[in-house]
N, C-alpha and C positions, 0 to 999 in steps of 0.2 A: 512193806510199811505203808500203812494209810496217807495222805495227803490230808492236807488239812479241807474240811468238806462242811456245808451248812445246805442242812437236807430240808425241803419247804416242798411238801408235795401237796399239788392241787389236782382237783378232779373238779367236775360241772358243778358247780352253785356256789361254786369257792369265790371270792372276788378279790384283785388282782391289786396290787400300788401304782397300778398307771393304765389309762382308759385302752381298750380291748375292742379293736371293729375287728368283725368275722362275719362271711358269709361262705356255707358251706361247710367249716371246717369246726368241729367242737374242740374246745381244750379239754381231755380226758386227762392230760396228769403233768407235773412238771417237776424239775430236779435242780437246786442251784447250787452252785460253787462259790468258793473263796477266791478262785481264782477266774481270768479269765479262759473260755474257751474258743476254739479254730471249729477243723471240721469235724464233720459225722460221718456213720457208714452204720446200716442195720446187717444185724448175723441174727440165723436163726437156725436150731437144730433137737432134734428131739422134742417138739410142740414147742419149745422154749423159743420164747423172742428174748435179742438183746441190743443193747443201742453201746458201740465202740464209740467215746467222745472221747475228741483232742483235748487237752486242757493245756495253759503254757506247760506245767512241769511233770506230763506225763498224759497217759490213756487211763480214761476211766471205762469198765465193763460194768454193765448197769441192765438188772433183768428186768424188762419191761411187760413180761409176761399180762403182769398183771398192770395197766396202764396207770390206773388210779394210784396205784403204789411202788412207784422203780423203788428198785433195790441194788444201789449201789454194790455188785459183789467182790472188785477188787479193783486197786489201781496200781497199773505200771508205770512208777516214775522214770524218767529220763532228761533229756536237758532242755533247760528252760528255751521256748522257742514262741514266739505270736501266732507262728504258722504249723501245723501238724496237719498229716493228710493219712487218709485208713482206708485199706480195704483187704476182700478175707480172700481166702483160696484154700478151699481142703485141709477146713478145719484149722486155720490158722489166719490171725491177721497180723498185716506190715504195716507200719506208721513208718513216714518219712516225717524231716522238721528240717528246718534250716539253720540251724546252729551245729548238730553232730550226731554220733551216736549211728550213722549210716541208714542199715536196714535194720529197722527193727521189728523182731517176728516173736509172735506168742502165741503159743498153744492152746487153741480153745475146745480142745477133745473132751475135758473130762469139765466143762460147764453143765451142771451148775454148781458142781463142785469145786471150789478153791483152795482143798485144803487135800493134797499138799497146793501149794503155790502154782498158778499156773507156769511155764516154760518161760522165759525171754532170753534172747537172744537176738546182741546187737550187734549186726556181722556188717562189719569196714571194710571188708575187701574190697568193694568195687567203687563204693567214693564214702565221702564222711557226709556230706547232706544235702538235702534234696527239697524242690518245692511241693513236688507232688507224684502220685503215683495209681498210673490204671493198672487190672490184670486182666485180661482176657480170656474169654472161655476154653480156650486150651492150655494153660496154665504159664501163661508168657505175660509176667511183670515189665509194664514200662514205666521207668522214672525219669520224672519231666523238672529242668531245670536244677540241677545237679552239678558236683562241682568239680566233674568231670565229662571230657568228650566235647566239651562246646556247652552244655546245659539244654541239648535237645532232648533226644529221647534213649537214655540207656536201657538195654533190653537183656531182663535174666531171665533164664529157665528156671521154672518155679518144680520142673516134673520127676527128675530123679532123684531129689528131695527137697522136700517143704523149707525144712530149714538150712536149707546150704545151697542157694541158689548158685547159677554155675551163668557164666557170661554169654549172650546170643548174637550181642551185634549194637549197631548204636547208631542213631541218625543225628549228626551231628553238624550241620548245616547252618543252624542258629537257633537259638535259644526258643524253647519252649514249655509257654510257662504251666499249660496243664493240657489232656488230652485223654482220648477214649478209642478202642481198639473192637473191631468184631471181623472175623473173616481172618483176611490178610490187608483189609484197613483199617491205619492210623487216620484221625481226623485230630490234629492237633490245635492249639490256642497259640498263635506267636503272637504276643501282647502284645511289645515294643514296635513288630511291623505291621501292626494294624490289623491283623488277616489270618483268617484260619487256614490250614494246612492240611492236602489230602496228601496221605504217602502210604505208596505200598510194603507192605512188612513182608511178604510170602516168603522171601529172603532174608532172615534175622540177620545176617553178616550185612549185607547189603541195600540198606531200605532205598527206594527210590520216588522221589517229589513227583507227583500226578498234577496237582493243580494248588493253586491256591487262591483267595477269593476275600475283598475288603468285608471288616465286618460296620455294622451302620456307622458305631462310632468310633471307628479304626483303634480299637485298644482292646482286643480278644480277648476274652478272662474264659471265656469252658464253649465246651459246644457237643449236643448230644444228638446222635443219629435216631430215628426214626424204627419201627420195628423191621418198615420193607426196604428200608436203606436209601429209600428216596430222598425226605429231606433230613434235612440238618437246623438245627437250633441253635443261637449263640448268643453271648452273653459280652456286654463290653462294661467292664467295671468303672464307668464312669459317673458324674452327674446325671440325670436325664436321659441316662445311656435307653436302647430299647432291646429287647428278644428281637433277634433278627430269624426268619423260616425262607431257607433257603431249597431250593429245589438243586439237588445236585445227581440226579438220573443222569446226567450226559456231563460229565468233568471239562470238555469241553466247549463247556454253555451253561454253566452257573448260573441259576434268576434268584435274585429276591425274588419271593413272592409277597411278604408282608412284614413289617415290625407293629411292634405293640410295645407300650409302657403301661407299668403298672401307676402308677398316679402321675398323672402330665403336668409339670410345671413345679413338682413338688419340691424338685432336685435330687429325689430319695436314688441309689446308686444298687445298681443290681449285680448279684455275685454268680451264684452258680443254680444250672437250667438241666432238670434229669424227664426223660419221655418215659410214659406207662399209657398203654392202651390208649393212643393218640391223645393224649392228655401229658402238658407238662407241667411239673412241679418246679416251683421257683423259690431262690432266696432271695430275697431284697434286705439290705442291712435295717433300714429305718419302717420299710413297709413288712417286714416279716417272712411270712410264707403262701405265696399266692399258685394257683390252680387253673390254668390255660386251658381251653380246647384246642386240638390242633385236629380235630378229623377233619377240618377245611382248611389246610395250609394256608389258602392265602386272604382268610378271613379269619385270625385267632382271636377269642374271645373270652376274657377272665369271669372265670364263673365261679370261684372259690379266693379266699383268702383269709390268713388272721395275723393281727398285727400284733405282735410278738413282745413288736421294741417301742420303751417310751420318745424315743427321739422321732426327731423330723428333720425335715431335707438330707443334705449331701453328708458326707462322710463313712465313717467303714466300721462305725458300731454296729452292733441289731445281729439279724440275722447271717448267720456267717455259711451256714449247711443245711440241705432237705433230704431228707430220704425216702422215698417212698414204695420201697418194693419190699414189705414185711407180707406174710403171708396172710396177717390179720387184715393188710390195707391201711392202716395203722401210718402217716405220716410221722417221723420223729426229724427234730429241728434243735440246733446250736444255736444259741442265742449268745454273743462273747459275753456282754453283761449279766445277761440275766437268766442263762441256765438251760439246760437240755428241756424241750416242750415235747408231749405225746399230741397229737392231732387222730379225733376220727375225721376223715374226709366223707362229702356227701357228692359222688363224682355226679354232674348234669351236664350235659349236652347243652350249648348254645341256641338262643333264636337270631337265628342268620337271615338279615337282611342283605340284600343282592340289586344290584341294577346298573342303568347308566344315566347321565344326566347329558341334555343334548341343546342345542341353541335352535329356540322353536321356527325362527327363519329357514337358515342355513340348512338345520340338522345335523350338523360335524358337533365332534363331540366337545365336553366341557370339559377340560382340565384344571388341577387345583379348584376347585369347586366342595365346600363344607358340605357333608352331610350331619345331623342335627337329629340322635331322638332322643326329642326334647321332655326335658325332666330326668335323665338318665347320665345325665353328663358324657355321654359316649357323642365325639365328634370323630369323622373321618374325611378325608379328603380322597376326591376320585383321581384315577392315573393319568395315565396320558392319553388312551382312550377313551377316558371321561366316565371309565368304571367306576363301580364303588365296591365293597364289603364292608360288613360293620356286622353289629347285632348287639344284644345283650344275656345276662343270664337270665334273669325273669322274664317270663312269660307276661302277655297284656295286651293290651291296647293302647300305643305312643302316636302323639304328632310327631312326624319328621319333618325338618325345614331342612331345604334345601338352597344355598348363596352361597355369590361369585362377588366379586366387586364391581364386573363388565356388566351384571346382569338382575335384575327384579327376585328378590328372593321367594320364595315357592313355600309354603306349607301344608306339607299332604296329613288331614285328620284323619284320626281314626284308622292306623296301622297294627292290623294282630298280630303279634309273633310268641311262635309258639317254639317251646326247645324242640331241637332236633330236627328242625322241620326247616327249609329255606323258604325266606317269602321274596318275591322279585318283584320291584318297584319301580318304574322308567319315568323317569320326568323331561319333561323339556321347559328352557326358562327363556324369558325375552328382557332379550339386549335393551341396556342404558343406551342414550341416543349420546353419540358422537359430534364434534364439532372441531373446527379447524384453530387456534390461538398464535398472537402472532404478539410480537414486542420489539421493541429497542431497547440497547444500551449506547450510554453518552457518557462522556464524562464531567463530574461534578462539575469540574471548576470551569471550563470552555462550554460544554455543551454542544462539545464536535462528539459523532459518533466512534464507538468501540469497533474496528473489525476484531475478527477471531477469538472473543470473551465466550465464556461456557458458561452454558445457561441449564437449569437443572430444575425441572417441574416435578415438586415429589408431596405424595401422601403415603400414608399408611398401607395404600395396597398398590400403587403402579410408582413408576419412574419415566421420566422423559431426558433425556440429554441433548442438547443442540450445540450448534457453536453458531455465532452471531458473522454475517456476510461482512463484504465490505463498507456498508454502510448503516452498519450496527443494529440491524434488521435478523430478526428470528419468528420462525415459522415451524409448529407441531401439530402435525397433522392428526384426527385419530384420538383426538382428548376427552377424557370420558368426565360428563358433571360431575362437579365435585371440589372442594376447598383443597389447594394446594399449596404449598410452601415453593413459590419463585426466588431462584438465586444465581445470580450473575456475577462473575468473578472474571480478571486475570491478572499475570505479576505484574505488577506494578502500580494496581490500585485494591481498594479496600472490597470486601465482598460487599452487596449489597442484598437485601433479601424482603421481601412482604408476601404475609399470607391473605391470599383474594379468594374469594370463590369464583370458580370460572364456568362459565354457559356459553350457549350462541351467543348472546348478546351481553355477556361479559367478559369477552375473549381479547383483552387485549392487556398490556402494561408496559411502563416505562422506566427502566431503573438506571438513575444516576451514581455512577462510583466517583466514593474520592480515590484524589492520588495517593498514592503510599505503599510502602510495603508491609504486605498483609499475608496469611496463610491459615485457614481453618481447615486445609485439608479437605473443604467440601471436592475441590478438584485436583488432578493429577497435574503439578507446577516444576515436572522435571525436576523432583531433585533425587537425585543417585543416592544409589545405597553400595558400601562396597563391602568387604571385611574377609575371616576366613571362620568365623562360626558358622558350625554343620546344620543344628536348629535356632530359633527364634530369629531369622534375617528380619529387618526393619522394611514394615509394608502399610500401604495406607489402605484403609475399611473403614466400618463400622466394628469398633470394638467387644468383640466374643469373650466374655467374663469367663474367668476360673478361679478356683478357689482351693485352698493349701490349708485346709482344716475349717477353721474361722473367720481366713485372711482371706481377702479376696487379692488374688496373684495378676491376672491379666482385667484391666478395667473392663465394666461390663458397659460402659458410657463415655464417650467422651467427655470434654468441659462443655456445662450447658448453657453459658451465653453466646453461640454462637447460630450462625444460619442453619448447620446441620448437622449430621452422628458422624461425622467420618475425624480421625486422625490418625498420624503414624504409631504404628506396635510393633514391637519386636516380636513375631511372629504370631499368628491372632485365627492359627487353628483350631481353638476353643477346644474341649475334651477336658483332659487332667490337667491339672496345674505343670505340669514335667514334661509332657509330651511337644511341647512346642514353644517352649520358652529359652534364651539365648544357650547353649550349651559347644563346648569346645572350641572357645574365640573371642574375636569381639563383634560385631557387627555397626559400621559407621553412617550414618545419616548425612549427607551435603546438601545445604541450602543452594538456589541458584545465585550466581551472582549480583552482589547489591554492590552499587554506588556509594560507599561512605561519605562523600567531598557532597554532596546532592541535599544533606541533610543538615542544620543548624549545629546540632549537639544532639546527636542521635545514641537514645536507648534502646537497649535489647529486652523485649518484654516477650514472655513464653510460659507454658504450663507444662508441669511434667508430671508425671510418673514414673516411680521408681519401686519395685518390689526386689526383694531380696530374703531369704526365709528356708526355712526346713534343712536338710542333708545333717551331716556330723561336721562339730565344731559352731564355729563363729563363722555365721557366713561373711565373704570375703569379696562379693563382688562389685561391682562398680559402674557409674552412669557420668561420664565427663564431656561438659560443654565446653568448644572452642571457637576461637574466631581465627579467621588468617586473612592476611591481610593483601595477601601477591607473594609477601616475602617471608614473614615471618608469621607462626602460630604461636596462640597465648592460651591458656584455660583458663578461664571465666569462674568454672564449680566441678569441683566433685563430689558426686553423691555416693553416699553408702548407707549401708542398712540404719544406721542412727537417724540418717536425714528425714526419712520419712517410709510408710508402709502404708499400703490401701487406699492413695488420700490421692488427687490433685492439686499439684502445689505450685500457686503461680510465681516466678522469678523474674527480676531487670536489673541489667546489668550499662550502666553508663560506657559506651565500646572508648570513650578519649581517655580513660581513665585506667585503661586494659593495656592499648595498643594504638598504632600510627593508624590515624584514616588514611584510606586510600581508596578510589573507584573499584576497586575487587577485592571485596570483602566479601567471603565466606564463613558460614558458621556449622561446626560437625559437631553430631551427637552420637555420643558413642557409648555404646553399651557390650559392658566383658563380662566373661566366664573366665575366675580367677584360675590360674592354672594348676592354681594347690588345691583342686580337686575339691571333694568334701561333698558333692552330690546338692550343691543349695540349687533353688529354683530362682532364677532371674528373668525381671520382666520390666521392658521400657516403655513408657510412650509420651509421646509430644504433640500439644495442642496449641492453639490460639496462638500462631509465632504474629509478632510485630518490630518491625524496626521504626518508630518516630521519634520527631523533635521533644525535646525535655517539655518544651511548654503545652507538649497535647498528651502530655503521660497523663491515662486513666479517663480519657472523656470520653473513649468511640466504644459505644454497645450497639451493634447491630440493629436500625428500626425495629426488627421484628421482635425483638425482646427486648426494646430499651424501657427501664422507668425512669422517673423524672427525682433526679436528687439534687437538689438547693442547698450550697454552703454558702453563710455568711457570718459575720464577713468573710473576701478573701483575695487582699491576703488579711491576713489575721495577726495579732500579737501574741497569739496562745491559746486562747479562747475562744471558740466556736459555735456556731447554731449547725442545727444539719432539720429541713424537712423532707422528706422521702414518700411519695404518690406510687401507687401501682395498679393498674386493671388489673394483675394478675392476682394480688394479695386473696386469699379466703380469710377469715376471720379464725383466728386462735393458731397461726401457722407461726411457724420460729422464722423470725427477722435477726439476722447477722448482724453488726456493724465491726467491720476489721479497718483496722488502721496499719500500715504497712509502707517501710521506707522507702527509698527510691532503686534500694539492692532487692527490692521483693522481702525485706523479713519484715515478719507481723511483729509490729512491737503493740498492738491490746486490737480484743477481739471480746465483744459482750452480745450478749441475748436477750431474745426481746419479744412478747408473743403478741406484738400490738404495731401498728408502724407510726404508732407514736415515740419517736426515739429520743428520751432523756439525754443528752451528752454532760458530764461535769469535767470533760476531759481538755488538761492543758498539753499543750505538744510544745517543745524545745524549735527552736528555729531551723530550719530548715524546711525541704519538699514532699509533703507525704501522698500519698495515694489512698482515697478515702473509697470502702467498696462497702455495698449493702447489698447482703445475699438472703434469698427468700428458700429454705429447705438446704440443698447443697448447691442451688445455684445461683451464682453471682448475677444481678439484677441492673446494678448502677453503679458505677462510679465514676468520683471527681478528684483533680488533682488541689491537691491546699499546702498556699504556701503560709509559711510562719515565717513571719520579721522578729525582729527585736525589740 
């Protein structure tokens, strides 16, 4: 019985419903469905080309003979799955799925004839379903991720008959979720451990683990060997993920040689990577079908592509499958949305640029060093060696620019590169001139110096760390010109921070902290983390964004009025939304000890983040603040998915209103993985912690971002003026004005594209906390009290 089918065939001059870049690759014909589609696999027999597409609720067999015109010639339904995986053996092919239906095998002997019916046969003997499945050239089926043996690799004989496969053996070690066989090597994808997997098969009963090897973005989705079996190619299904080209000649000394991404920055997510005549063929969900050179492993260069899918950045629409081994040459391509694609490819060789870049003094070489040929958007950076590769598809004449941040950047005109041909280019570049900067910290209120404060000299391309002697003196040797962001912090006073430009003869500064207790996480302030969650423990960084569809899961930013990027996350390996977010536990954060007795009427004021999202059900998991006191623990808040998603959201809590002061007060934050399962992704972090007196809630913004906000009167009987100044302001930029109790909740929050700010707002008696935030970041605020 037919499926239901909406047949749209396009050949060259056809034009498309959504914009089309290609180089290299012609759209000769395309096929679309009603439903969505998984993968592909090309069959060809008797002159006749055909293209085997997964669809969810079955396989379609589709004669491509003629490109311009597929001809849909039958489809085998089976059970609805997102996932289908196909390939042939001896006139027959096997689709696996992950819902059921086991193996299923169809007879493709008597194509192009379907009439009678072709054969199916969906034989459960050996498990009910699977993620995927390779066969190898001697007729040995392996299925990968299966719902038996462990979901590594179950091995049938395909050889005493096609359709009654008989059992060989099974590597069942841990889970793996796709893989490829030639010899008696398996080179399998173990997603979950980051790393692809060499194992010997020669032994069906007994496979045995050779080596295995991180892939760039520790989340292995495929990986395809080479013709001479040298390297290897891989794929990590992530954002930004890249093709990783490994060199594995020696199992005992695995190299990278190279990764590449097909558009950098884009977030677009790459699927699955097949080699032809040192050439690989790629899917990218959102970039389509892209065309690598790899006859220079550790120089690959995209020299073919065509964008398939109307979306952009991250997610797992677009292209899902490539194929490229039709006898025509013939690319054919799954598109889930938008339909099986025919591709002519135009295979070209690379212009491979090659060299080293060296420091014209010294001569040692340059590491991390940009190379630049310029107008081609192709950037690469040299190794540790100070090598480079790079190149492009087009042939010409490019400036290359060459820069470091240590060093004067270089632009070599008039560079030929021609395909196929390497051109070798050596530059040497001269050093930024160095100079010695030195400072103190004091403290605000006395003006006695800081010993032991940490001092943090940071721009966009270096880092310095010091810590301050006993007489609150620091000294960085070694400092390259240039505007940097100074910051001095330790517990028990407030961070302080200004951005100087620093030279010979601007090498110095002086930063007074106030007292208080303060924590933007710019420095490590000992506070313990404890719990028994296996992922996402609670760590201080710079925040590694990820995203769970639409939703951004792990903050890609800190809170931005503070001196710098750093705050605590519940683990902030960045990758997929799932790979490193809090799972089987809880994980708890301990502030260092504070003084309650120390402070007037002390508030607890903090930012957080809380994600919670995706798996089956209602997610269920949790972020709860506490204070203790020496004796007893109280909670403050619980968050849950209601409370807030993708947002930072600041909180205070009055602690005399909680619980007994006492000089040992602690405060835990702790984030769970509820134990009723259900697979949701959770994600914590905490920013801007403060503990001060009620009468200084909302006035300390850091010098280096403070603007200037003016309430009067204040106190006030209801009624208000507010003026608001900024060096920062551009003109036409969205100006906040949120009003917000003294529990942290926003009771009004209005917009404003001018920093003329209209207020008509009356407030009820009480303390509010008045904040004016420019974009998403909070700018100024004042605390305004209302009388009666």
């Amino acid at each position: 019985m037919k499926h239901l089918l909406t047949v749209a065939i396009l050949w060259l001059g056809c034009s498309v419903s959504f914009a089309q870049q290609s180089k290299n690759m012609n759209l000769l014909g395309k096929l679309t469905y009603s439903q969505n589609l998984s993968d592909i696999w090309g069959y060809a027999d008797g002159g006749k080309e055909y293209a085997l597409v997964g669809v969810r609720n079955g396989v379609s067999i589709v004669d491509i003979t003629d490109p311009a015109n597929p001809n849909e010639l039958y489809f085998a339904s089976g059970a609805s799955s997102t996932w289908r995986d196909l390939k042939t053996w001896n006139k027959h092919a096997y689709i696996t799925n992950e819902t059921g239906d086991g193996l299923t095998i169809i007879d493709l002997s008597n194509l192009p004839s379907v009439s009678p019916a072709p054969k199916v046969i969906k034989d459960t003997t050996h498990f009910k379903k699977a993620h995927n499945l390779y066969i190898d050239e001697n007729g040995f089926c392996y299925v990968f991720g299966s719902n038996k043996g462990g979901g590594g690799a179950l091995i049938l004989d395909l050889n005493n008959d096609p359709e009654a496969p008989t059992y060989a053996g099974n590597f069942g070690t841990y889970y793996l979720h796709d893989g490829m066989v030639r010899g008696d090597t398996l080179w399998g994808s173990a997603i979950y451990g980051g790393y692809f997997s060499v194992i010997d098969v020669s032994d069906k009963a007994n496979p045995v683990e050779l080596a295995t090897q991180q892939t760039p973005g520790a989340f292995a989705h495929n990986a395809w060997i080479s013709d001479n079996n040298r390297y290897l190619f891989t794929t990590d299904e992530i954002s930004n993920a890249f093709i990783g080209a490994f060199d594995v000649s020696d199992l005992s000394n695995i190299k990278m040689v190279d990764k590449v991404q097909s558009n950098p920055g884009s977030n677009t997510t790459v699927h699955n990577t097949h080699f032809i005549n040192n050439y690989i063929v790629t899917s990218y969900y959102h970039d389509g079908t892209t065309i690598h050179d790899v006859s220079r492993p550790n120089n690959t260069i995209e020299v073919g592509h065509y964008d398939s899918a109307p979306q952009s950045g991250g997610g797992y629409n677009g292209a899902w499958g490539a194929y490229p081994w039709l006898p025509s040459g013939n690319i054919i391509e799954s598109n889930v949305s938008e339909g099986l694609f025919i591709y002519g490819p135009n295979y070209v060789r690379g212009c491979y640029l090659e060299g080293s870049v060296k420091d014209t003094i010294t001569k040692a070489p340059i590491p991390s060093a940009d190379v630049d040929i310029v107008s081609s958007g192709i950037v690469k950076v040299t190794g540790i060696t100070g090598t480079y590769a790079t190149g492009t598809a087009d042939s010409g004449t490019y400036d290359v620019t060459f820069s470091h941040p240590a060093y004067f950047s270089k632009t070599v005109k008039g560079v030929h590169l021609v395909n196929g041909v390497v051109t070798n280019l050596h530059v040497e570049l001269v050093p930024k001139r160095y100079f010695t900067f030195s400072g103190q910290v004091t403290e605000l209120s006395s003006g006695n110096p800081i010993p032991g404060a940490d001092v943090k000299i940071a721009n966009q391309d270096f880092v310095f760390d010091t810590v301050t002697d006993a007489s609150g003196n620091f000294t960085v040797n070694n400092l390259v010109y240039g505007t940097y962001n100074i910051i001095a912090g330790k517990w028990g006073y407030v961070n302080e921070c200004v951005n100087q430009f620093c030279d010979s003869t601007n090498n110095n500064v002086s930063l007074a902290l106030p007292d208080g207790i303060y924590d933007d996480f710019t420095f490590d302030n000992n506070w313990t983390v404890s719990g028994n969650a296996t992922t996402g423990i609670w760590e201080i960084g710079e925040p590694q964004g990820t995203t769970n569809g639409n939703d951004e899961a792990n903050p890609d930013l800190d809170v931005q009025n503070d001196c710098y990027n750093q705050a605590y996350i519940t683990g902030n390996g960045g990758g997929s939304a799932g790979s490193d977010d809090v799972d089987n536990g809880s994980t708890h954060l301990r502030s260092p000890v504070i003084d309650g007795l120390s402070i007037n009427d002390p508030f607890l004021l903090y930012h957080y983040w809380f994600y919670n999202g995706s798996g089956s059900g209602t997610p269920n998991d949790s972020m709860i603040v506490s204070v203790y006191n020496g004796t007893d623990t109280k909670v403050l808040d619980i968050i849950t998915v209601d409370s807030t998603m993708s947002a930072w959201v600041p909180r205070g809590f009055r602690l005399s209103d909680a619980i007994t002061l006492t000089s040992t007060m602690q405060f835990i934050f702790t984030v769970s993985d509820s134990a009723g399962g259900g697979g949701h992704i959770v994600e914590g972090a905490l920013d801007l912690f403060r503990v001060i007196d009620s009468v200084d809630v909302g006035t300390y913004v850091p010098s280096a971002v403070k603007a200037n906000l003016r309430i009067f009167p204040n106190p006030s009987h209801g009624s208000f003026n507010l003026i608001y100044q900024s060096n920062h302001y551009t003109s036409g930029d969205m100006i906040t004005l949120r009003i917000a109790d003294m529990t942290g909740r926003v009771i009004e929050e209005r917009s404003y594209n001018t920093l003329n700010i209209q207020n008509d707002i009356r407030l009820s008696p009480g303390v509010y906390m008045i904040s004016v935030l420019e974009g998403e970041r909070a700018m100024a605020h004042e605390r305004l009290i209302v009388t009666e």
